[in-house]
LOVOTI-751004 format. One line per 10 residues: their letters; for each residue x, y, z negated of C-alpha. Coordinates in steps of 0.05 Angstrom, whole numbers, plus 32768, in hexadecimal, padded with zeros to 4 digits. Layout:
// residues N
A) X:Y:Z ~ ...
This chain:
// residues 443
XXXXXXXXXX) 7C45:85DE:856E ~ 7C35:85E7:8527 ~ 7C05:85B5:8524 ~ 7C30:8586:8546 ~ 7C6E:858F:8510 ~ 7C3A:858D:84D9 ~ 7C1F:8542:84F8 ~ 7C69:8530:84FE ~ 7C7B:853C:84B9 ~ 7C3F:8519:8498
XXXXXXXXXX) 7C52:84D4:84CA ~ 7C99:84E3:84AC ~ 7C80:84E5:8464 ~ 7C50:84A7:8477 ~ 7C86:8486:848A ~ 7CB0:8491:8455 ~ 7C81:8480:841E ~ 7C77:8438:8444 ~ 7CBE:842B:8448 ~ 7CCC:8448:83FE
XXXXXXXXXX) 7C97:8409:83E8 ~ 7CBA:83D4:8412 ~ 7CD1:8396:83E9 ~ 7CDC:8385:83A7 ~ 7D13:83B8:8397 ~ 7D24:83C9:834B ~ 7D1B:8412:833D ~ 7CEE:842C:8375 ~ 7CAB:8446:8353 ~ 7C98:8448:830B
XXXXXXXXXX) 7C6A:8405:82FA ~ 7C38:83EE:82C4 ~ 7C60:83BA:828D ~ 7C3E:83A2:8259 ~ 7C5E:838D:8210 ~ 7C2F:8359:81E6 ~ 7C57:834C:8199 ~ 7C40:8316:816C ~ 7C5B:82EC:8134 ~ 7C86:82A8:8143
XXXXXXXXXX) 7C62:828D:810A ~ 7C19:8288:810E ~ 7C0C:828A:80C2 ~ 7C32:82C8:80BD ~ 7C16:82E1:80F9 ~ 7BCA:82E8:80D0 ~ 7BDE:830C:8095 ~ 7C1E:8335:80AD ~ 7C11:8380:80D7 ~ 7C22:8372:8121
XXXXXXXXXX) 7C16:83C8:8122 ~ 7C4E:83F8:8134 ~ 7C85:83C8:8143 ~ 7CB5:83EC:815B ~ 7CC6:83DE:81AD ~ 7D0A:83F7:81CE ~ 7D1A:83F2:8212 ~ 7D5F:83F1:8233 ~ 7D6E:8401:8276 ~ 7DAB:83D5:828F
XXXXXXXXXX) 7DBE:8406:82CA ~ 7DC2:843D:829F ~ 7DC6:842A:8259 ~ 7D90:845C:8242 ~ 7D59:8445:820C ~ 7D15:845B:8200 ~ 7CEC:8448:81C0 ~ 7CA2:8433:81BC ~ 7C6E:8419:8183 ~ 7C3F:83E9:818E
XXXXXXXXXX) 7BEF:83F0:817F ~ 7BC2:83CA:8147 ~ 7BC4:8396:816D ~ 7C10:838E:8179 ~ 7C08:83A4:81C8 ~ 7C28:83DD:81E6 ~ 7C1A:83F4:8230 ~ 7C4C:841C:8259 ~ 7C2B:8441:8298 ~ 7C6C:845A:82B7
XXXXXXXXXX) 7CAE:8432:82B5 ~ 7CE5:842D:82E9 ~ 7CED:83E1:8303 ~ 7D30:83C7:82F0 ~ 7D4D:839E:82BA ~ 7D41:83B2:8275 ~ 7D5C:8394:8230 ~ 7D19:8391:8206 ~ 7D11:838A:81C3 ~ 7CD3:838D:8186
XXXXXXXXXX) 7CEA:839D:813C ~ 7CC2:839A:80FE ~ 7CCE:83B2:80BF ~ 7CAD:839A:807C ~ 7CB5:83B4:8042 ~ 7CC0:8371:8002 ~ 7C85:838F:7FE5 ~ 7C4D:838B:801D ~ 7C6F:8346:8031 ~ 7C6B:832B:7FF1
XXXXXXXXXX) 7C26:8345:7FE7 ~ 7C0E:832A:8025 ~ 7C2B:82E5:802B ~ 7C36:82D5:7FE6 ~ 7C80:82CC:7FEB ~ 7CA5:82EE:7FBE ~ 7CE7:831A:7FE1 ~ 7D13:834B:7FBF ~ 7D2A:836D:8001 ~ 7CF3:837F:8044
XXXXXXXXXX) 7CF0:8353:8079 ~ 7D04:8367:80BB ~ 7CDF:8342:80FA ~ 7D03:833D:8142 ~ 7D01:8326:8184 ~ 7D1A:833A:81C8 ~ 7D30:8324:820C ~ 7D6D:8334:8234 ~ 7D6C:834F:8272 ~ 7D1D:834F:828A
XXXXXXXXXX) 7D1D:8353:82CC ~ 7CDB:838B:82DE ~ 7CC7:8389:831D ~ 7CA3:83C2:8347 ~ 7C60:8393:8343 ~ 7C2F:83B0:830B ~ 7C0D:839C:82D9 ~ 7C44:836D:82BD ~ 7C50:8358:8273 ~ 7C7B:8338:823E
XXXXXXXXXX) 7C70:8311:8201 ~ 7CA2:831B:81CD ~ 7C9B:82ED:818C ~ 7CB8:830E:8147 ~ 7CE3:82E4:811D ~ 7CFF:82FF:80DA ~ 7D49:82E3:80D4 ~ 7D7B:82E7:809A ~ 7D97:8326:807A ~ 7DC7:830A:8042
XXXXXXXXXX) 7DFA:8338:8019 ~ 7E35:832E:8044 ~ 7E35:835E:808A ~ 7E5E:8354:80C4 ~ 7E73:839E:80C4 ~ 7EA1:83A8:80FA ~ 7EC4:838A:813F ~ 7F01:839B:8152 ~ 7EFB:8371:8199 ~ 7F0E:83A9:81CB
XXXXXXXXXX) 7F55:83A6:81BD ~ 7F85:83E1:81D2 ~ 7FA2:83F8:8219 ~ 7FD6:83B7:8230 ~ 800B:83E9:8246 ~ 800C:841A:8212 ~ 7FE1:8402:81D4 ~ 7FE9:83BD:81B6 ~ 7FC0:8393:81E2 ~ 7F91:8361:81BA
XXXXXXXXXX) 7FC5:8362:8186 ~ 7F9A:838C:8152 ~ 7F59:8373:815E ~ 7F33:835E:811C ~ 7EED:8356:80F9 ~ 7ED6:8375:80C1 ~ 7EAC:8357:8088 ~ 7E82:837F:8057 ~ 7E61:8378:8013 ~ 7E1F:838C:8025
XXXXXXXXXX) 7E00:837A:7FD6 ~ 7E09:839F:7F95 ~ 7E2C:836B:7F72 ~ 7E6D:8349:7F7E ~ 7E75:831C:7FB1 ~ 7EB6:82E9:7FB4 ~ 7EC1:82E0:7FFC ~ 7EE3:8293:7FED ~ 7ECD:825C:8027 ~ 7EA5:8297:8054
XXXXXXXXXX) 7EA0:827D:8098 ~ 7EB7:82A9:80D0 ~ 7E9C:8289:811A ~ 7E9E:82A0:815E ~ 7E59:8287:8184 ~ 7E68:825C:81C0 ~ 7E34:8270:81F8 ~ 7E37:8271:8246 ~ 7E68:82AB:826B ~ 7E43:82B2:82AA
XXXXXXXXXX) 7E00:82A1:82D3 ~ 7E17:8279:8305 ~ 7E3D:823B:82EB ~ 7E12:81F9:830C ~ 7E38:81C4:82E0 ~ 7E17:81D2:82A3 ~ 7DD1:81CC:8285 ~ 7DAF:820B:8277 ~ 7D74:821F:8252 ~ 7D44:825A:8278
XXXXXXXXXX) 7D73:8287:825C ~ 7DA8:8274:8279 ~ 7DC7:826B:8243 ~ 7DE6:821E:8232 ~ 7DAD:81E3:821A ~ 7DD6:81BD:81EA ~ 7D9A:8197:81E7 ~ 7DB6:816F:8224 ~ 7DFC:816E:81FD ~ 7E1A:8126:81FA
XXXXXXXXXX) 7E05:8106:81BB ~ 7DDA:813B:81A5 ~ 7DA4:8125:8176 ~ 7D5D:8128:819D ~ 7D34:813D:8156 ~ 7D4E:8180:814B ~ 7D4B:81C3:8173 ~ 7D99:81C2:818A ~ 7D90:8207:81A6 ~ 7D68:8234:8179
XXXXXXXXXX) 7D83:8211:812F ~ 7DC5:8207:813C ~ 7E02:823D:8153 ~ 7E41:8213:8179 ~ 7E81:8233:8162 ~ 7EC4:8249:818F ~ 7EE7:8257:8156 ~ 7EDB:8245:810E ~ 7F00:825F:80CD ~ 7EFD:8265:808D
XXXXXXXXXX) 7F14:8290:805A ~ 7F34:8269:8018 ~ 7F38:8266:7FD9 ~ 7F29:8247:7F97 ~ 7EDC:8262:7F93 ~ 7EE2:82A2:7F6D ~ 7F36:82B7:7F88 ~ 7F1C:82F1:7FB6 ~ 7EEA:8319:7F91 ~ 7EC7:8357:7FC1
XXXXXXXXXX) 7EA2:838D:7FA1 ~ 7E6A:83AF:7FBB ~ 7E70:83DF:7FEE ~ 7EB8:83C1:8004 ~ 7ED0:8397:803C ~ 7F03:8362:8054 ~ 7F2C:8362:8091 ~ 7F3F:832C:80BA ~ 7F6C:8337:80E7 ~ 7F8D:8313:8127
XXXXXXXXXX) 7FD5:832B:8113 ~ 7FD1:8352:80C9 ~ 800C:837C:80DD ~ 8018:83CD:80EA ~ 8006:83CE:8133 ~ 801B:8417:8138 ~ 8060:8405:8127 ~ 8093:83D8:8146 ~ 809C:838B:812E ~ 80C1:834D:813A
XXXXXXXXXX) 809E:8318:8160 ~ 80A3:82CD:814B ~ 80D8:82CC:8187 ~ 8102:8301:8168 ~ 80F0:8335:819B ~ 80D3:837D:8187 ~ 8086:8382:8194 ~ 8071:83D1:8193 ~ 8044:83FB:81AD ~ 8052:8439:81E2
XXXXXXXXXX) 8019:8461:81C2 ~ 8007:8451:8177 ~ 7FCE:8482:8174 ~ 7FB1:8452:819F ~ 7FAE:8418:8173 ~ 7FAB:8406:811A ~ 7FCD:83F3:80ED ~ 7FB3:83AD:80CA ~ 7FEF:83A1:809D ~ 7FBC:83AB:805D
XXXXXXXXXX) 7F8C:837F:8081 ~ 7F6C:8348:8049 ~ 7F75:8304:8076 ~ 7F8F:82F2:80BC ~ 7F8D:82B6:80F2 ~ 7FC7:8295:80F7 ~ 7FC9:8265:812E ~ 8016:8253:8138 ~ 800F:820D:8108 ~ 7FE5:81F2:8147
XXXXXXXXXX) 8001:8207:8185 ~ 803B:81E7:81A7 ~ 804E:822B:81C4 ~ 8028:8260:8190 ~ 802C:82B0:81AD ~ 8066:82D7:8190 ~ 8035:8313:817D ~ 801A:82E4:814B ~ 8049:82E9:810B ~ 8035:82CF:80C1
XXXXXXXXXX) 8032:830C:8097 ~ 8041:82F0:804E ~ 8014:8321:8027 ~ 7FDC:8313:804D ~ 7FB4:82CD:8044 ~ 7FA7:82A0:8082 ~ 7F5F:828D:808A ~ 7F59:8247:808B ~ 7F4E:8230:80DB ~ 7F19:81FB:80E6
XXXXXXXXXX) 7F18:81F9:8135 ~ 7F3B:8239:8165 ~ 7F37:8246:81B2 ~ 7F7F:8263:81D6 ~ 7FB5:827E:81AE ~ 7FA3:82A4:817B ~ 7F5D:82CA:815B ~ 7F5B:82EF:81A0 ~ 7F0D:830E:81A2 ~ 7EF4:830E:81E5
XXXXXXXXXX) 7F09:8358:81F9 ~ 7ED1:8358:822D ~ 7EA1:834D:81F1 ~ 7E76:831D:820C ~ 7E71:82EB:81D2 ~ 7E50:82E8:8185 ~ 7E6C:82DF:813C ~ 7E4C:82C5:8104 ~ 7E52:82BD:80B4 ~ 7E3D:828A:8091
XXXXXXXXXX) 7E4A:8264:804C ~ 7E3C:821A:803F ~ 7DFF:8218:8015 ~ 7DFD:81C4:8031 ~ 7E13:818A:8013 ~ 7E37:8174:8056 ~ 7E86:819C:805C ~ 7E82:81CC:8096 ~ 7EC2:81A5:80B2 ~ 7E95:8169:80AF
XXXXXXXXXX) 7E5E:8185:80D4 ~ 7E53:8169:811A ~ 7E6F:817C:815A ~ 7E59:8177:81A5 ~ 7E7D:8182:81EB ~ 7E64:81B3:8219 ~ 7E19:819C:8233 ~ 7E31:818E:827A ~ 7E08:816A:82A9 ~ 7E47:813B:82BE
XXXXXXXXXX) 7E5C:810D:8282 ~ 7E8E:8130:825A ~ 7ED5:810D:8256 ~ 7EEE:80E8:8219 ~ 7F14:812C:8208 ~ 7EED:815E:8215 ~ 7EE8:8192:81E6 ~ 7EB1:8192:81AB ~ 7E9F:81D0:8183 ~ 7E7A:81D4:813E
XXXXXXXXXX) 7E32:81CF:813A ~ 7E1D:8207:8105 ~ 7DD9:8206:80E8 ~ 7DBC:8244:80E9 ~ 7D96:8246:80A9 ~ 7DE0:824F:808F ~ 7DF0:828D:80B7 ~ 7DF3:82CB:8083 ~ 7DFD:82FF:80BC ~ 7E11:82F8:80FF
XXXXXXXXXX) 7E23:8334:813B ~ 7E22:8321:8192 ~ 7E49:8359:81B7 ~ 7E4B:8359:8208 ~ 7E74:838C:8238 ~ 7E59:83D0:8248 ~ 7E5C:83C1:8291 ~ 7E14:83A6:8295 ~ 7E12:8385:82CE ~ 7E4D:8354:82B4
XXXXXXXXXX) 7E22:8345:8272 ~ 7E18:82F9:8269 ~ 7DE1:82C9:8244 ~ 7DCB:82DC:8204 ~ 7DEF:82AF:81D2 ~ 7DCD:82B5:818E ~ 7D85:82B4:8188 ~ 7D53:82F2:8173 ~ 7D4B:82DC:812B ~ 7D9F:82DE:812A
XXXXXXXXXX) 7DA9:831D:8149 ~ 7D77:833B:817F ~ 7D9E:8360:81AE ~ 7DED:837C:81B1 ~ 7E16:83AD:81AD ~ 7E4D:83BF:81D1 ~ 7E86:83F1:81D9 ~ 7E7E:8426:820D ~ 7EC4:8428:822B ~ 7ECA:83E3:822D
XXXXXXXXXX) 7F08:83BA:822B ~ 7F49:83D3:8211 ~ 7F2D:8417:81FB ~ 7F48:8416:81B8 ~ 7EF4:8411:81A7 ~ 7ED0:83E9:816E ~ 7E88:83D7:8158 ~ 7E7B:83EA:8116 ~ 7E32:83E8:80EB ~ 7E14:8424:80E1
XXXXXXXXXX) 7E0A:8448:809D ~ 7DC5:8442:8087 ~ 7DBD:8461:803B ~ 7DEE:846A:8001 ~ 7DDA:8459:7FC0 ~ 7E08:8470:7F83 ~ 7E3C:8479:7FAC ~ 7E32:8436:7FD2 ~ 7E2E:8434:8016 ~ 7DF8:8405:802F
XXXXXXXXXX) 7E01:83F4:807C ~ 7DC3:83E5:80AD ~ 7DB6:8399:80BB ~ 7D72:8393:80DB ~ 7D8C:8355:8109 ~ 7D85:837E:8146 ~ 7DD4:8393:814D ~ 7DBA:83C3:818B ~ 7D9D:83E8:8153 ~ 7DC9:83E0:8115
XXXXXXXXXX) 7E0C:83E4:8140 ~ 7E34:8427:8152 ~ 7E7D:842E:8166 ~ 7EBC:844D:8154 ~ 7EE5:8470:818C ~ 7F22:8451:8168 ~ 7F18:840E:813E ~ 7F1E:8421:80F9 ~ 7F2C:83F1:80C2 ~ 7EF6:83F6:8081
XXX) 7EE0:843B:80A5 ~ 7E98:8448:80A7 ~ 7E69:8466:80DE
């Protein structure tokens, strides 16, 4: 009998094992991946060290990140890692003086290399691999420093009301914010829309965009802009120190404290813990000028400057609260305006009508800084809109929409009393949050 129950269990176990191996099913049994790193350009790619780059991985079911280097030869080998979709990403770090010894180019800051890809899909085969190539991007003096997107609860908070974005003086000099582009970057919301052209990432090809010059790369050179604006001024009227910030804000008004709508009505909030106050913000959106029926929530506050608005999408500076979209600073350094710059309709596969919409082609070698955020639900993430050498991941806010919850940089030294924030491109890395969004705080 004995023997009988010991030949039953090991047909069970058998049995088990087979159907535990069945199919191509994420997460099953650990598998072999493979990570090869190597410079975008080749030149650099001979004189630069491809050693020690540092690797994360991201787990989109669970969020959790684990951190690898690569060997002299830029490789790195994982035995043992759970099939499933992972956010990868390579970072390398360069000090000005090695770079400039090594390529001849003389830098006064180090040069940080990226790349990534979104959402790898590892299957339980082994022996698979990825080939990630490192571009260095900009890192100027001016910092996106914190996203206000989230918004507060809609019942007892203020809504989107308070949402803002926060620009910081990332230099040691003074910095005079007059004609700094603000844009949101226009990208695909989902992975299943069929009337459009995409590119393998799913993401739009605007090189198939309706009058879209067929000499340039449209989707690596160029950002498309939602919303464009501009802060004003005479060239040297809004002077930032180092170390300081400006706020612009969607409606610069106490959001903790009742106020009078555009319609005359009271606009409050149940619970003011829950939301800020942005009456001593620096600039705001105001959209009323252009909208045949503008929301009553959006008031002109007369101490506060407009920003000057170059194109808008809805009713008002209302951040995607879901977080699934990019933002990007830039100053003209061209001889062409910004408001002369070109614009293209949405690259769908069916003509576009006479009046479709058309949003601003920015060059990217004009981009200073620029941050992509996405929802903390993973499985509702969408295309990657800005490209590695713009920012090489996301960040996010862990409880999601409404929670009160912004993205802010994180502190990386303080120098006489300056505090320096971390911009290595990779906003998965240089991002943190704030349980509740906190105007020219710090993290």
């Amino acid at each position: 009998m004995k023997k009988l129950i010991f030949v039953l269990a090991v047909i069970a176990l058998l049995f088990n094992a087979c159907k535990k191996y069945q199919g191509d099913v994420p997460e099953i049994h650990p598998v072999q991946f493979k990570v090869i790193t190597s410079y975008a350009s080749a030149d650099l790619a001979k004189v630069l060290p491809i050693a020690k780059v540092k690797l994360t991985f991201k787990n989109n079911k669970n969020n959790k990140e684990n951190y690898y280097f690569t060997k002299t030869d830029g490789t790195f080998s994982l035995d043992s890692i759970s099939p499933g979709s992972y956010d990868i990403s390579a970072s390398i770090e360069i000090s000005a003086t090695e770079y400039s010894t090594l390529t001849g180019e003389i830098v006064d800051k180090n040069v940080i290399f990226n790349a990534s890809e979104k959402a790898r899909t590892i299957t339980i085969k082994n022996d698979q691999s990825i080939n990630l190539k490192l571009i260095s991007g900009p890192t100027g003096p001016w910092a996106i420093k914190q996203i206000y997107f989230a918004g507060s609860n809609t019942t007892t908070g203020a809504s989107f009301r308070d949402q803002f974005i926060e620009i910081y003086n990332n230099s040691d000099s003074v910095l005079y914010a007059d004609s700094l582009y603000i844009g949101e970057a226009l990208g695909i919301q989902n992975f299943t829309a069929t009337n459009i052209y995409r590119q393998t990432n799913s993401q739009y090809d605007w090189s198939k965009a309706q009058g879209m010059p067929t000499n340039i790369d449209a989707n690596n050179d160029y950002v498309y802009a939602r919303a464009l604006l501009m802060i004003p001024g005479t060239g040297k009227q809004y002077p930032v120190k180092p170390g300081t910030s400006i706020i612009l804000a969607q409606t610069a008004v106490n959001h903790k404290a009742p106020f009078t709508g555009s319609d005359g009505k009271t606009i409050s909030a149940r619970d003011p813990s829950l939301t800020i106050d942005l009456s001593g913000a620096d600039f705001e959106a105001y959209y009323a000028p252009f909208l045949a029926k503008p929301l009553a929530s959006d008031v002109d506050n007369p101490l506060v400057s407009n920003v000057e608005v170059l194109s808008y999408n809805g009713t008002d500076l209302i951040l995607e609260t879901s977080g699934r979209m990019g933002y990007v600073i830039f100053k003209n350094t061209g001889s062409t305006p910004i408001k002369d710059l070109p614009k293209y309709p949405y690259p769908t596969i069916a003509a576009p009508s006479a009046n479709a919409d058309k949003f601003y082609q920015i060059p990217r070698s004009l981009i200073i800084d620029a941050v992509e955020t996405q929802t903390n639900v993973a499985t509702s993430r969408v295309p990657k809109k800005l490209v590695a050498n713009l920012d090489a991941l996301y960040t996010y806010v862990p409880n999601g929409i409404y929670s009160s919850q912004s993205v802010i940089r994180k502190t990386e030294s303080t120098v006489n009393g300056r505090i320096i924030l971390k911009d290595t491109n990779n906003s998965a890395e240089d991002f943190d949050y704030l349980t509740l969004a906190n105007p020219r705080g710090f993290k």
